[in-house]
C-alpha positions in Angstrom: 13.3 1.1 -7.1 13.3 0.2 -3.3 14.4 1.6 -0.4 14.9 0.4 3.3 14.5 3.0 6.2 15.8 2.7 9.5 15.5 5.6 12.0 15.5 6.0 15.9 13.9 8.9 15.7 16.3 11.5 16.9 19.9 11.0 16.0 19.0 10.3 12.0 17.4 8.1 9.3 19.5 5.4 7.2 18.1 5.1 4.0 20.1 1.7 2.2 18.9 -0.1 -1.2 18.8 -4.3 0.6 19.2 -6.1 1.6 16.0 -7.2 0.8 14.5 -10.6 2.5 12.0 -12.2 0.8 8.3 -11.4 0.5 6.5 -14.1 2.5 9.4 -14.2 5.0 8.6 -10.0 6.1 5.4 -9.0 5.1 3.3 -8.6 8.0 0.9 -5.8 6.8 1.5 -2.7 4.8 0.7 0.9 3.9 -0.1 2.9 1.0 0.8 6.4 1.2 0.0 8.8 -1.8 3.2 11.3 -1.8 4.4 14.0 -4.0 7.5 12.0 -3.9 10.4 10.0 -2.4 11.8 12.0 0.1 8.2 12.5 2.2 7.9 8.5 1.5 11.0 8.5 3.3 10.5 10.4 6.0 6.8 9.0 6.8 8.9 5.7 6.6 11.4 7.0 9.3 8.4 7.8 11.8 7.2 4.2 11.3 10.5 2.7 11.9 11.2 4.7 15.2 7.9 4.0 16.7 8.5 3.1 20.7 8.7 -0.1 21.8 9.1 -2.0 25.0 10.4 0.4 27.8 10.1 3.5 25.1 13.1 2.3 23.1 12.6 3.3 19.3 12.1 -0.4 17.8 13.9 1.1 14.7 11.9 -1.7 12.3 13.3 -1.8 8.9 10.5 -0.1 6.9 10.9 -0.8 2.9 9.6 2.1 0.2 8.7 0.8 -3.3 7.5 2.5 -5.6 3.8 2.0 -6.9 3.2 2.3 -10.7 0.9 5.7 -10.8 -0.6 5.4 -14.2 -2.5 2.2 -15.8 -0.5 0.3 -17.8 -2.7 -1.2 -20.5 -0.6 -3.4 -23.1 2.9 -5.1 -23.1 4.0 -1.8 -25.1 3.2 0.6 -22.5 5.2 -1.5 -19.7 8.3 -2.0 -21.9 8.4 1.6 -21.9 7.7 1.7 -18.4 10.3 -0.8 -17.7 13.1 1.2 -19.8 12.9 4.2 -17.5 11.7 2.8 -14.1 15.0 3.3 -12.7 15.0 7.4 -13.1 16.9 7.2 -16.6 
């Protein structure tokens, strides 16, 4: 259900599931976008990670794209059920 992007902006975007590094050990801010789906999370992701960086070099940051739950979950039912397809079953 998460993605990390790398890109350098020109020659292509990696898109990899992990590795994933813990929470407190990355997070150092974070944007929420409201997409149509994946693939434009992906690529707004790419532009982030190939954003210039000392001398003009693409920094080609590891960006990671999780998926935010779009409709309220009100009881332990409702995310059971949630839970059962979360992973595009």
């Amino acid at each position: 259900m998460a993605r990390v992007v790398r890109s350098d902006g020109r020659s292509g975007t990696t898109v990899t599931e992990g590795p994933f590094t813990e929470f407190s050990e990355w997070l150092a801010g974070f944007q929420v976008v409201d997409v149509a789906d994946e693939a434009r999370a992906v690529e707004i992701a790419a532009r982030v990670s190939a954003v210039p960086g000392r001398g003009g070099v693409p920094c080609e940051q590891p960006v990671q794209v999780r998926r935010v739950v779009d409709g309220a979950i009100a009881d332990a039912a409702t995310m059971r059920d949630w839970l059962g397809t979360a992973d595009g079953s």
